[in-house]
DOMI-797793 format. One line per 2 residues: number of its first residue (from 1); for each residue z, y, x of N, C-alpha, C. Coordinates in pm, whole numbers, always signed. Atoms other than C-alpha are relative to their C-alpha. Last residue first. Example, Ala and Ser with C-alpha at 12.3 -4.5 7.8 and 13.67 -1.06 7.14 Angstrom:
2) -6,-119,-82,+714,-106,+1367,+73,+109,-77 ~ +0,-119,+89,+780,-450,+1230,+0,+120,+90;
***
This chain:
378) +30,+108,-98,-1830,-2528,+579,-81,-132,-141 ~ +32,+89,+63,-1795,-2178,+390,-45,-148,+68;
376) +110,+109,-73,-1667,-1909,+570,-7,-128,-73 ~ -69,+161,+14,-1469,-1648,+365,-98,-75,+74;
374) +114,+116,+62,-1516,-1258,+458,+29,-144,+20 ~ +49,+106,-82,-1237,-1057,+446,-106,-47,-19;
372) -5,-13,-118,-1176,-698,+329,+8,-123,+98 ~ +74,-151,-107,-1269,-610,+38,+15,+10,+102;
370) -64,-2,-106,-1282,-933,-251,-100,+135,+79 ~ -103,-44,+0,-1416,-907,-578,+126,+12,+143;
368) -12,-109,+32,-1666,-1112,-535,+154,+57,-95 ~ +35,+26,+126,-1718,-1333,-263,+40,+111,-46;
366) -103,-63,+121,-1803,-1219,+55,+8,+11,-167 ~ +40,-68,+120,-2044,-1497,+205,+138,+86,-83;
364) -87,+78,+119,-1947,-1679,+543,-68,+131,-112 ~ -31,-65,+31,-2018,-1521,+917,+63,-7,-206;
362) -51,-55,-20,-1920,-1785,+1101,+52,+134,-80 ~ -80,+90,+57,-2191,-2061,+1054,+132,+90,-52;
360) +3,+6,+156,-2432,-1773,+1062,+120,-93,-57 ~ -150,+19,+36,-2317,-1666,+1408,-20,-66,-144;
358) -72,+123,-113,-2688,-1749,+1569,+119,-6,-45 ~ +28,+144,+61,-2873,-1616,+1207,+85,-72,+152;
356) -57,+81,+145,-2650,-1296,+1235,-3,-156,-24 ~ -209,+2,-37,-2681,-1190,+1603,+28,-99,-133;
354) -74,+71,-97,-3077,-1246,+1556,+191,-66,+22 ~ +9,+127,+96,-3093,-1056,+1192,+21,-103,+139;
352) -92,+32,+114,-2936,-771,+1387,-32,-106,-61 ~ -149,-23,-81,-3146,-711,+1664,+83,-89,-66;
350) +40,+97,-52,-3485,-830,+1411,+149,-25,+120 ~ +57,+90,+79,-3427,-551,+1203,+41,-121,+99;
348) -118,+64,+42,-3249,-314,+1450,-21,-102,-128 ~ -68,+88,-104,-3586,-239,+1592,+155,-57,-44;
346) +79,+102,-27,-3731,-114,+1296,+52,-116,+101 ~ -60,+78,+98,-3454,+127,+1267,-103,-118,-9;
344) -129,-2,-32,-3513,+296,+1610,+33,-82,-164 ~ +46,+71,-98,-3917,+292,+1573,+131,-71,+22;
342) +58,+101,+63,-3869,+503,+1260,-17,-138,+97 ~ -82,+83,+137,-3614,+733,+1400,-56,-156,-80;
340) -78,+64,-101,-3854,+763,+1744,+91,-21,-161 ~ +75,+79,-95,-4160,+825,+1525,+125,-43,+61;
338) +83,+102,+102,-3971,+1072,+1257,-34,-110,+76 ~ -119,+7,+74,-3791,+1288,+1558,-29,-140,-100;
336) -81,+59,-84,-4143,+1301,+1771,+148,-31,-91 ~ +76,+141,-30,-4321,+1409,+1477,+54,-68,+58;
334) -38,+21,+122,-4043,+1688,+1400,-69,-154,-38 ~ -161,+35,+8,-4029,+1782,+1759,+42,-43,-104;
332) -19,+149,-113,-4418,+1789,+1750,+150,-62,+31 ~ +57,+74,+36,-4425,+2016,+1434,+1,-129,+96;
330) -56,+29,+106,-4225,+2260,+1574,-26,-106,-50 ~ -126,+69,+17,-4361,+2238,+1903,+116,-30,-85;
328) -119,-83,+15,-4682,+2337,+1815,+99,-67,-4 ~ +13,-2,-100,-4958,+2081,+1869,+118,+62,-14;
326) -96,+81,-68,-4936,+1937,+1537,+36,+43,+141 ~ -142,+11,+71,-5052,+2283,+1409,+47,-137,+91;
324) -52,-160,-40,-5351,+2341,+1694,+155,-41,-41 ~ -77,+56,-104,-5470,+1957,+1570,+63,+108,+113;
322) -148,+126,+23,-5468,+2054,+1234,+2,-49,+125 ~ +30,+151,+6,-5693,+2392,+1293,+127,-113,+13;
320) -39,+33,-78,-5500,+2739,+1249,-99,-163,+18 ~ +143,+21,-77,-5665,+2936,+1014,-34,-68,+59;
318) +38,-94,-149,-5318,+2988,+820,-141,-78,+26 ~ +26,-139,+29,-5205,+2911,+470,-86,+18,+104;
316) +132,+41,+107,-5154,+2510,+534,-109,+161,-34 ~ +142,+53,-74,-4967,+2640,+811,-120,-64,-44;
314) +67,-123,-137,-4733,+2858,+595,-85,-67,+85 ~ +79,-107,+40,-4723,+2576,+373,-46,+124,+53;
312) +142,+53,+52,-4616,+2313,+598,-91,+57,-66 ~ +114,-25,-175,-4358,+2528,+730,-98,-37,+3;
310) +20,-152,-64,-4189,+2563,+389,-118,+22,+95 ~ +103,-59,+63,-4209,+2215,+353,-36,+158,-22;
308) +29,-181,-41,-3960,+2166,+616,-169,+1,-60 ~ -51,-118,-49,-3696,+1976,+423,-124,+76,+68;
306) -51,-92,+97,-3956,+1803,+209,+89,+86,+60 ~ +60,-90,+62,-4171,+1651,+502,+72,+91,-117;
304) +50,-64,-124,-3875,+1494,+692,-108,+115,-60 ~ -113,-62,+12,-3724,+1333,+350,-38,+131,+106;
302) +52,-112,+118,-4115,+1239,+322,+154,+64,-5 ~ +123,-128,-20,-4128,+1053,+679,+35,+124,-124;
300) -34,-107,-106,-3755,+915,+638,-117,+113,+37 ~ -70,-136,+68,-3810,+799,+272,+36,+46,+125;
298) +44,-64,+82,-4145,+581,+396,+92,+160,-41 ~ +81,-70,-45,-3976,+429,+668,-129,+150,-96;
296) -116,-72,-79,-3689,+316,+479,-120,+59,+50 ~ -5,-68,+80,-3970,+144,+222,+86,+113,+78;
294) +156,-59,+59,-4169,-39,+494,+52,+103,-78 ~ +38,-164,-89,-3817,-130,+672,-127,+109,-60;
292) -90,-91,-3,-3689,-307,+354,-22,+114,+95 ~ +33,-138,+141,-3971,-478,+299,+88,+75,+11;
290) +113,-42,+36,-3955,-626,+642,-72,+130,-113 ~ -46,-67,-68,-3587,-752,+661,-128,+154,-9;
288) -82,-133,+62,-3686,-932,+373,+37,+89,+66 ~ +89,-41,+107,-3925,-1109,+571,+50,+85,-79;
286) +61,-63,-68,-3670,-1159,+869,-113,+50,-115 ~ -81,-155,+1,-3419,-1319,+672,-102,+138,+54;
284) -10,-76,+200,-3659,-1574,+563,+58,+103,+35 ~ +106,-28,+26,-3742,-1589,+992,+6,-2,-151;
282) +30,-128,-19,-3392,-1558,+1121,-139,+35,-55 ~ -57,-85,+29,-3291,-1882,+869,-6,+151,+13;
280) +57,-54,+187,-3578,-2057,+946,+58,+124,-24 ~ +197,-114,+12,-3522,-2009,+1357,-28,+17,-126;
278) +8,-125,-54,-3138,-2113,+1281,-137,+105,-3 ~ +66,-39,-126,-3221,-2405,+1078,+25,+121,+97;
276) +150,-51,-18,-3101,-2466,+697,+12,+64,+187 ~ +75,+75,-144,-2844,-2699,+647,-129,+37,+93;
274) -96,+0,-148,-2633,-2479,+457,-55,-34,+56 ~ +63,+120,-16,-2903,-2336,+169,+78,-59,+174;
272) +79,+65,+71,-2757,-2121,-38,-86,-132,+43 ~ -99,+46,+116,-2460,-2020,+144,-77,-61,-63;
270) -87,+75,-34,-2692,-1963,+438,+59,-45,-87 ~ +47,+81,-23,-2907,-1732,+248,+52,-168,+35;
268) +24,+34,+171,-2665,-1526,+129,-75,-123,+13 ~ -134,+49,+62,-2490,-1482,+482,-45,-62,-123;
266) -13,+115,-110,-2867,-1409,+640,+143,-85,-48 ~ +91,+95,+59,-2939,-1170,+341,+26,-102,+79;
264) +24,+72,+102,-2601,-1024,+433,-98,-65,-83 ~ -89,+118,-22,-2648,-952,+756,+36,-73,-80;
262) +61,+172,-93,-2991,-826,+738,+157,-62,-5 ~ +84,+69,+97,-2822,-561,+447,-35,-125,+80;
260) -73,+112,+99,-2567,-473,+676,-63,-32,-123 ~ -68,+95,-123,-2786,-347,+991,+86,-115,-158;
258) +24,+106,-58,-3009,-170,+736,+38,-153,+27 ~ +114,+89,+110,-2831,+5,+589,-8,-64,+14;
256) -161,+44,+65,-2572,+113,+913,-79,-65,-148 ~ -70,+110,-96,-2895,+224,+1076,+99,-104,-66;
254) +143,+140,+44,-3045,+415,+815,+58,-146,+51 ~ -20,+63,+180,-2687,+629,+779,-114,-126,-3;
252) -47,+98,+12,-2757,+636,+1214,+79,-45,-157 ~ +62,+115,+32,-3112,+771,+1235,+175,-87,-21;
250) +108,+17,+119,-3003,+1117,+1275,-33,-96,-81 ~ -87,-45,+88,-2703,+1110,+1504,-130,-41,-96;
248) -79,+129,+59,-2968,+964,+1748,+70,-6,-68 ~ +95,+112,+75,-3241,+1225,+1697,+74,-154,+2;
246) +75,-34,+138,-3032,+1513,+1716,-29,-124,-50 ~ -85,+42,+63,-2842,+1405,+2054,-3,-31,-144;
244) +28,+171,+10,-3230,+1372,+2202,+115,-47,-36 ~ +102,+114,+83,-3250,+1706,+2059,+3,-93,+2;
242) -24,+16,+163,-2928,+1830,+2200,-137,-56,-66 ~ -134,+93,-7,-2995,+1712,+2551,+76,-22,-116;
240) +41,+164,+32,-3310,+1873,+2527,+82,-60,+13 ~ -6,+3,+120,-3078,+2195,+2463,-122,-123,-55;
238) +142,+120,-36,-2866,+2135,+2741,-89,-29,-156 ~ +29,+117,+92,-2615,+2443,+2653,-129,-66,+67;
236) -2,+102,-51,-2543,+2678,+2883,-19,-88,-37 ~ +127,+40,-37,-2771,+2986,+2791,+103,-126,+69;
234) +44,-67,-122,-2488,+3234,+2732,-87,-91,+93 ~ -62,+81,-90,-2356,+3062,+2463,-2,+10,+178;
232) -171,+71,+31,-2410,+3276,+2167,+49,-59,+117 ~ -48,-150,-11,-2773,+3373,+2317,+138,+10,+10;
230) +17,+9,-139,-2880,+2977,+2338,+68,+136,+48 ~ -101,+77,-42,-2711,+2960,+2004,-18,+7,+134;
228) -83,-134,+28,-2954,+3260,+1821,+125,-97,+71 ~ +36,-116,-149,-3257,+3033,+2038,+133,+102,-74;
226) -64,+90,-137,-3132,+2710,+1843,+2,+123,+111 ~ -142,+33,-11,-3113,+2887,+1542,+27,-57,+129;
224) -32,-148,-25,-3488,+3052,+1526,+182,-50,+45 ~ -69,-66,+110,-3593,+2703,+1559,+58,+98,+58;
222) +90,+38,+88,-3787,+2409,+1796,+41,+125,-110 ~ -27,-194,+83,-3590,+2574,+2095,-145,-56,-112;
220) -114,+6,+103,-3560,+2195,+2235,+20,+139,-96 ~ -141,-81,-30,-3774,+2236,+2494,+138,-29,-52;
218) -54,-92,+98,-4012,+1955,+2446,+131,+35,+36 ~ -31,-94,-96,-4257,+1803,+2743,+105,+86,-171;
216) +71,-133,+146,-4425,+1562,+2467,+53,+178,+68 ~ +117,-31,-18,-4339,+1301,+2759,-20,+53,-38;
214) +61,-20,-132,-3999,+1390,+2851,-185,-5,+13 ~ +4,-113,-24,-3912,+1411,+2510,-69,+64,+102;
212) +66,-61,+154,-4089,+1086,+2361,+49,+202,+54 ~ +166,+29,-27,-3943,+903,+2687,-48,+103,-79;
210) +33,-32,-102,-3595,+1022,+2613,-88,+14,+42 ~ -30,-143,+86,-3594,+909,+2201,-28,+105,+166;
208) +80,-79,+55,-3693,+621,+2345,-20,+90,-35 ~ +103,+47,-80,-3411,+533,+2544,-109,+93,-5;
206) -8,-111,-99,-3167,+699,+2321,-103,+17,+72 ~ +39,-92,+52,-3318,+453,+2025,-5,+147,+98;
204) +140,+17,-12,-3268,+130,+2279,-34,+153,-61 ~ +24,-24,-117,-2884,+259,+2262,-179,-2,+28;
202) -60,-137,-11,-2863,+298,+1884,-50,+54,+220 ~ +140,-43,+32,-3055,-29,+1871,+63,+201,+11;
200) +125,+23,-68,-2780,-185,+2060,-147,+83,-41 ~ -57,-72,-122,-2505,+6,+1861,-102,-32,+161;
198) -16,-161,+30,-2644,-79,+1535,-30,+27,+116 ~ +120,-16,+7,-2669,-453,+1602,-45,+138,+51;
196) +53,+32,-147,-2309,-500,+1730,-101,+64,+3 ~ -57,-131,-100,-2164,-297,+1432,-157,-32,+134;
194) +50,-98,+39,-2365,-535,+1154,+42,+133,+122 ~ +164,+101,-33,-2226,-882,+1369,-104,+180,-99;
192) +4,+36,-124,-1886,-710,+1367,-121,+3,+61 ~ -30,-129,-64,-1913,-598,+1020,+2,+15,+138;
190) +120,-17,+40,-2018,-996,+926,-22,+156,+44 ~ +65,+24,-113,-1713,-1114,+1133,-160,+102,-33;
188) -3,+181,+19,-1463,-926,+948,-131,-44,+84 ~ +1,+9,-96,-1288,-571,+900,-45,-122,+6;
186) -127,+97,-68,-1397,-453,+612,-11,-43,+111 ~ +1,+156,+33,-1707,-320,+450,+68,-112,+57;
184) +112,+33,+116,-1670,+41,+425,+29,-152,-30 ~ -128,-83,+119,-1374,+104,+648,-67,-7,-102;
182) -120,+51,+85,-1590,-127,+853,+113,+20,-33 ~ +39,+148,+35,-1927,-9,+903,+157,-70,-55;
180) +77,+2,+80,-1867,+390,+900,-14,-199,-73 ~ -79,-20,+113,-1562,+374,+1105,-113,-58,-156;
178) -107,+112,+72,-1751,+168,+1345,+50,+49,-132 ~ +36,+99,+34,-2080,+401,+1269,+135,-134,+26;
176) +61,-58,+168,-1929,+718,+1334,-24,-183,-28 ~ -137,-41,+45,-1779,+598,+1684,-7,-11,-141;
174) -89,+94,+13,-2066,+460,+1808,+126,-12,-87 ~ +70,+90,+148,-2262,+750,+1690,+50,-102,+15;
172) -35,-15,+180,-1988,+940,+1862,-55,-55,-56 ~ -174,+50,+18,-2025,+744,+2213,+31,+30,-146;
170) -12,+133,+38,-2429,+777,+2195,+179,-76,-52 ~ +101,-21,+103,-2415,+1183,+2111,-30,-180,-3;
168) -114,-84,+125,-2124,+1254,+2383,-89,-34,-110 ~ -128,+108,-58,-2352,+1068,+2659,+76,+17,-125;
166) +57,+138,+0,-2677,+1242,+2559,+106,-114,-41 ~ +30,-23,+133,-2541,+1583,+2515,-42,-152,-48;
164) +111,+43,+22,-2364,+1544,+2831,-12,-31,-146 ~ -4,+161,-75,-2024,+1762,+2817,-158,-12,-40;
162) +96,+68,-139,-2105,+2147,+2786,-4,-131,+50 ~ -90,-65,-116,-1777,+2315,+2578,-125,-90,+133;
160) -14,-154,-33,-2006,+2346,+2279,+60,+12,+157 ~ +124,-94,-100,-2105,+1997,+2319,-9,+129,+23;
158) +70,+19,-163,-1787,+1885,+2318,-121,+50,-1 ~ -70,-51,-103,-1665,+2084,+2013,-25,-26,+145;
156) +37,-156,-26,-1977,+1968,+1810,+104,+115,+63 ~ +118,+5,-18,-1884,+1568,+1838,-30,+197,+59;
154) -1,+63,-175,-1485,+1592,+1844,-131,-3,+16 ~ -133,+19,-95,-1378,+1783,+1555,-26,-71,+88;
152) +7,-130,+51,-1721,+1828,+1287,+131,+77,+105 ~ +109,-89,-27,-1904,+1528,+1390,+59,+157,+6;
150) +24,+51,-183,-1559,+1290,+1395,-111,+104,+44 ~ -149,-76,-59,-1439,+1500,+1043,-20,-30,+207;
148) +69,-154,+7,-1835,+1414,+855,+150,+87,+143 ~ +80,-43,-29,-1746,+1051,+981,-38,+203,-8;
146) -25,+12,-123,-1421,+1001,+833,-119,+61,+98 ~ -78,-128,-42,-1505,+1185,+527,+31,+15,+148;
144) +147,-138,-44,-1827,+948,+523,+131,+87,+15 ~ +128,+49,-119,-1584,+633,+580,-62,+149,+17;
142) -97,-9,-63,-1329,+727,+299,-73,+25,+133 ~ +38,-135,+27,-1642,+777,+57,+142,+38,+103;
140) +144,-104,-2,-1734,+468,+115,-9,+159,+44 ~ +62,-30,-161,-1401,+328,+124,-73,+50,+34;
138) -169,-61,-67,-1328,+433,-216,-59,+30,+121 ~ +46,-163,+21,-1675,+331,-330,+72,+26,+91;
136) +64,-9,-90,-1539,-21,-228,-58,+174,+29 ~ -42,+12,-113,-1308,-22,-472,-76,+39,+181;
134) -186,+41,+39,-1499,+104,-775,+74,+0,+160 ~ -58,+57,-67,-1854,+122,-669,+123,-55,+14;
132) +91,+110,+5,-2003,+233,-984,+27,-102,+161 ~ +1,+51,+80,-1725,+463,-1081,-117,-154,+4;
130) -122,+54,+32,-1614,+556,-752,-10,-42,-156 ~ -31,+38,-110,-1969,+703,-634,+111,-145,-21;
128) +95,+72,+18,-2038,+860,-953,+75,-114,+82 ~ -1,+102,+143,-1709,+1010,-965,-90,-102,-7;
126) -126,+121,+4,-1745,+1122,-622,+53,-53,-114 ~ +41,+136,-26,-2093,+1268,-659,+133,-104,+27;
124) +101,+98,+45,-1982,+1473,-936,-23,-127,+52 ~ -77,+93,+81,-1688,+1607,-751,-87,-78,-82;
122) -61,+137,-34,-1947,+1679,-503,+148,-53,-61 ~ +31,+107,-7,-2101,+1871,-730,+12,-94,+98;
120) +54,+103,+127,-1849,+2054,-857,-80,-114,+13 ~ -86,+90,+43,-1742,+2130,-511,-8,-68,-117;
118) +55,+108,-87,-2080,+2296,-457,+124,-162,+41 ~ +92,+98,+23,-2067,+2497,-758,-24,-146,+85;
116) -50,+79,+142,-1707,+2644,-688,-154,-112,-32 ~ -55,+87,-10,-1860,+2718,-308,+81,-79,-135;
114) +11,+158,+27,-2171,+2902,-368,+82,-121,+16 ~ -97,+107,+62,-2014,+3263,-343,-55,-150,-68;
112) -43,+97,+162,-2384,+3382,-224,+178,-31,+4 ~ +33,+89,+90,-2445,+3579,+129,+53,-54,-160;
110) +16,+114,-56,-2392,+3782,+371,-56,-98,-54 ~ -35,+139,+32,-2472,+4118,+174,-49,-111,+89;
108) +124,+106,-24,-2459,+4422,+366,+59,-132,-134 ~ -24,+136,+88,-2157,+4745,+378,-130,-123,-9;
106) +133,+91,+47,-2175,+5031,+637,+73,-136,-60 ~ -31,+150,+12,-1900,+5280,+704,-153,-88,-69;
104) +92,+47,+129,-2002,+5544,+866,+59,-131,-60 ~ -87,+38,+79,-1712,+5639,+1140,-98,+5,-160;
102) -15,-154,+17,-1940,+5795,+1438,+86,-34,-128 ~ -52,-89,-87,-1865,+5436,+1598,+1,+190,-93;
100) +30,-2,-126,-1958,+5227,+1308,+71,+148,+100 ~ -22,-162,-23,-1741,+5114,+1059,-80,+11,+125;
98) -29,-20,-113,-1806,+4731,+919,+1,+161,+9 ~ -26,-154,+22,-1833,+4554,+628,+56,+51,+179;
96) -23,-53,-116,-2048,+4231,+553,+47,+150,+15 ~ +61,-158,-54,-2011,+4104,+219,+35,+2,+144;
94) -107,-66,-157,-1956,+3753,+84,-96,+106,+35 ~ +23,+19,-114,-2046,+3696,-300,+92,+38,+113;
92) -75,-12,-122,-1975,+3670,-658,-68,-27,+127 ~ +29,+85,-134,-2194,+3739,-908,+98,+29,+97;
90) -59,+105,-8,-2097,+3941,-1241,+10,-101,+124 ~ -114,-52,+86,-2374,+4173,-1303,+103,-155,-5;
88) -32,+11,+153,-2661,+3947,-1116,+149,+108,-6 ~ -95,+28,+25,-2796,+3972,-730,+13,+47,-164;
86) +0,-73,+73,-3134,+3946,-564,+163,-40,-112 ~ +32,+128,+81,-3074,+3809,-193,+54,+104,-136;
84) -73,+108,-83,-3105,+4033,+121,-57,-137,-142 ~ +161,+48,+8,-3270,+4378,-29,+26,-151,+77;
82) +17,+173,-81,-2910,+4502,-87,-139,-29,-31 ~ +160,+21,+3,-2800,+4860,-97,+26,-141,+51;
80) +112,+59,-158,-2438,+4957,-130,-124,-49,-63 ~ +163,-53,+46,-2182,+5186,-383,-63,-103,+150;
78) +27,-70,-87,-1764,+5059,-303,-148,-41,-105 ~ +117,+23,+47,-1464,+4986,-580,-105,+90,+121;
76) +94,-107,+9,-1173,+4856,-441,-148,+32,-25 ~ +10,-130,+152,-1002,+4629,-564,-60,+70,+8;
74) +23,+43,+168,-888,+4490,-245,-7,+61,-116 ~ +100,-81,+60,-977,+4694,+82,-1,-43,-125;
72) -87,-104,+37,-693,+4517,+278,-62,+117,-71 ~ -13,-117,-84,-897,+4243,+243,+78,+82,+10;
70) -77,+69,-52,-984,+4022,-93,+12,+119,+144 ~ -128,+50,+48,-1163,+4110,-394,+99,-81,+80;
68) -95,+128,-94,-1362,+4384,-325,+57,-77,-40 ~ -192,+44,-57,-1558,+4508,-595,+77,-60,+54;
66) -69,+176,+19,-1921,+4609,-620,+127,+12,-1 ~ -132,-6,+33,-2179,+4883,-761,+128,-125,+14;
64) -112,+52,+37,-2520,+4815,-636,+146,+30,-15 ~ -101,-109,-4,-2840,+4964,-560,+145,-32,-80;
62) -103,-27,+124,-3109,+4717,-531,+131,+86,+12 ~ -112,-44,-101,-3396,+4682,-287,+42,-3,-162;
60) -98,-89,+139,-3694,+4484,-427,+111,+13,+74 ~ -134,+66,+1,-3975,+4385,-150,+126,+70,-122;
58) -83,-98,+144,-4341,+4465,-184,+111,-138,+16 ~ -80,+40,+54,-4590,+4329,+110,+133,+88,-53;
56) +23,-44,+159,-4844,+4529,+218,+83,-85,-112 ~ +118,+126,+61,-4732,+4538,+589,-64,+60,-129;
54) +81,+88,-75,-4593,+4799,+871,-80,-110,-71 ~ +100,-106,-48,-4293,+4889,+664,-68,-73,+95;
52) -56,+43,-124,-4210,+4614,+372,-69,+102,+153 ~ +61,+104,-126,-4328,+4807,+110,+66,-39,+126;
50) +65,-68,-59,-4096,+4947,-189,-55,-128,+128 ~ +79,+95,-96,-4014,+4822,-518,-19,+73,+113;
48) +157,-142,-11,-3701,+4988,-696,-56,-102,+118 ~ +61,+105,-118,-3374,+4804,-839,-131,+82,-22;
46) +128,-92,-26,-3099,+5084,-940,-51,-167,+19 ~ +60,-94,+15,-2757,+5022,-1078,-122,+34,+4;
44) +166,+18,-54,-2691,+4634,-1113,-36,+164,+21 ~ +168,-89,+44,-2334,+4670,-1187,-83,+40,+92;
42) -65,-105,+110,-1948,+4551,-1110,-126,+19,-54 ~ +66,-130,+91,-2105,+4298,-870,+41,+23,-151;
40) +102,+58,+84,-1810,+4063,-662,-90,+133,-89 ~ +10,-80,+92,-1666,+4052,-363,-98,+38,-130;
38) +96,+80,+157,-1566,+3797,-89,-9,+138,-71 ~ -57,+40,+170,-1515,+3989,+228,-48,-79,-96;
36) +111,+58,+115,-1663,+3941,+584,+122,-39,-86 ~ -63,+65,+78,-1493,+4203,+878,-131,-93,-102;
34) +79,+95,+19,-1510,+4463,+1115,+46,-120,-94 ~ +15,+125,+76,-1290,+4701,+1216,-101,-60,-83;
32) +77,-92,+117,-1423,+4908,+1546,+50,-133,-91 ~ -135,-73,+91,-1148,+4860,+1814,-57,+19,-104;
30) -27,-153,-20,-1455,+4834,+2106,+102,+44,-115 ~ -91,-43,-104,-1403,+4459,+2158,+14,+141,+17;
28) +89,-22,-59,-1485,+4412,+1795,+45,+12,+119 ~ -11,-135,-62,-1209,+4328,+1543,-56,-34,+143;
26) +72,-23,-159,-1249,+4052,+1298,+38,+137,+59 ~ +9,-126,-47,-1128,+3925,+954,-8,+30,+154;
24) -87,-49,-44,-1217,+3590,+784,+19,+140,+46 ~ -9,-147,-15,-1360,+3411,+520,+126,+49,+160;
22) +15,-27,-128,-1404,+3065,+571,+17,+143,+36 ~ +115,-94,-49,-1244,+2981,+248,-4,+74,+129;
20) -50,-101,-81,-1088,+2652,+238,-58,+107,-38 ~ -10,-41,+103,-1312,+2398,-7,+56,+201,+27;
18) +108,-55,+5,-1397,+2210,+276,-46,+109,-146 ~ +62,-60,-106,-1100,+2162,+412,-158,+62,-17;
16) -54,-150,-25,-897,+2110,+93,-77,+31,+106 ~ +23,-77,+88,-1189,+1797,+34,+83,+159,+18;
14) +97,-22,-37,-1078,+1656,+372,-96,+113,-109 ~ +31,-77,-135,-747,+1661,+306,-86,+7,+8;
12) -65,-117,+68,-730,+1514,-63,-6,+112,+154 ~ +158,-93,+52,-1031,+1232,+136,+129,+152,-77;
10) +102,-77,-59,-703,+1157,+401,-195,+71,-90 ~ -37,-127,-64,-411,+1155,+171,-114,+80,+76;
8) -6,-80,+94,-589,+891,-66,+14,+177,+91 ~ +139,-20,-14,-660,+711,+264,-19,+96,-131;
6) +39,-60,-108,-330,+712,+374,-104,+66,-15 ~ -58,-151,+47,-178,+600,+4,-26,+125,+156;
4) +107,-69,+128,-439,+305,+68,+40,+127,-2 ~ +145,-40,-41,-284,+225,+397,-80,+52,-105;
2) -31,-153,-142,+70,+267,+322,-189,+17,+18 ~ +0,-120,+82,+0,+0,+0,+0,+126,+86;
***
């Protein structure tokens, strides 16, 4: 019972953490205060078109009436201009406020109050989650907190402070993926035999993922963010060292699929038919192993195309010939990413159904209703 009422403690923690508000207050090294409020629009006053200068593009500025609601400025009512993101009577947001040296005060919008919506819906997905998984959900969703807390406290603190991006980026996906494999699906041989796989094809994936940089010659400044971090950091960061950390973090939810699906068609199998062969056994398992990569491969290309469809259209727009666009290192760091992900779960097919069909006697069929052993069947 300590361990469940642990794990209750740890998603009620993880949820207050992300719920927090990041808001905070600042002061400049020259004494000027500075700051990002929440605050919300009192009234829409003005919205008027004018041209973006230098183009022919028409942008809407708006003239706004807002109200602090947090700061030592609370309540208060201030007048500002926003051409940022178009805002409603009623809307909450974060403001940027600052004083400059001759004592102007300037106000901005940062952005949206999107955090009540975004807890809603991940209270959504944790109902879902825990209603159709029941027990196991639990873990599930114990596992990804664990995970999102290892990426978010020991992954992106080391690389800020400069360890190998490489080194720090195979150890955490190790890391991610035990918790991930068996706080999910228990501690037992079949989690064992799903870890092993992973963590081999995790390594082969670095490999490749190396080759693919070194040959395609890529910086790593694929994005306006990576070059506003190279600035932030004063240029120490290894930032092919973060791509080829990118692309193994990336591939390892597929991974962990995968890896414990082959183990359990190889467990199911077995149960069904005991006397069956090692080589049979990796080769039925291996067919299903099959359809499963054809369709994984499929939702990593088009998950890949829908986040940066944006970019696809702006180059669909342009003059540019299609082998100009792939050429661009946006597009080639995004090819390269896809190609080494896809190559990296393929390979843990056959990894993993190996380990499985040689332990098969071993690894046994989890019956149902059970969460944390697996039974061996003789």
């Amino acid at each position: 019972m300590y361990i469940w009422y642990m794990k209750y403690i740890f998603i009620l923690i993880t949820l207050a953490l992300a719920i927090i508000p990041s808001v905070s207050q600042a002061q400049d090294d020259d004494g000027i205060p500075q700051g990002v409020w929440r605050a919300e629009v009192v009234h829409v006053s003005e919205e008027r078109q004018v041209f973006v200068p230098g183009t022919s593009t028409e942008t809407t500025i708006q003239t706004l009436q807002v109200k602090i609601l947090e700061g030592e400025r609370e309540g208060q009512l201030v007048v500002m201009e926003n051409d940022f993101i178009m805002m409603q009577q009623g809307q909450k947001f974060f403001m940027n406020y600052l004083i400059a040296p001759d004592g102007t005060e300037l106000y901005s919008v940062r952005d949206l109050d999107r955090r009540v919506p975004l807890a809603m819906l991940a209270g959504l997905f944790i109902v879902v989650v825990l209603l159709f998984g029941k027990g196991q959900g639990l873990r599930s969703l114990v596992s990804l907190a664990g995970s999102f807390l290892v990426i978010l406290y020991v992954l992106l603190p080391l690389l800020l402070k400069g360890f190998n991006p490489v080194l720090v980026s195979v150890v955490i996906g190790a890391l991610i993926l035990f918790v991930a494999i068996f706080f999910t699906h228990g501690f037992s041989m079949r989690s064992g035999i799903a870890f092993s796989g992973t963590v081999l094809s995790i390594g082969l994936t670095g490999i490749l993922a190396t080759v693919a940089i070194d040959m395609l010659s890529l910086s790593g400044f694929f994005s306006d963010e990576t070059v506003y971090l190279n600035f932030s950091t004063n240029g120490l960061l290894d930032f092919k060292g973060l791509l080829l950390g990118g692309m193994i973090i990336g591939v390892l939810g597929v991974l962990d699929d995968i890896a414990i699906t082959q183990v359990a068609v190889v467990a199911e199998l077995k149960q069904a038919i005991p006397s069956i062969a090692k080589r049979e056994l990796y080769t039925k398992a291996l067919r299903v192993g099959r359809e499963h990569v054809s369709a994984l491969v499929n939702t990593i290309v088009l998950a890949y195309a829908g986040v940066s469809l944006p970019l696809l259209l702006w180059f669909a727009g342009s003059e540019t010939s299609f082998s100009m666009i792939i050429n661009n290192e946006i597009f080639a760091t995004e090819i390269a990413r896809t190609i080494v992900g896809s190559i990296g779960l393929i390979l843990t097919v056959p990894i993993t159904t190996i380990l499985a069909a040689w332990f098969a006697d071993k690894i046994g069929v989890i019956s149902e209703g059970s969460h944390t052993h697996a039974h061996t069947h003789h």
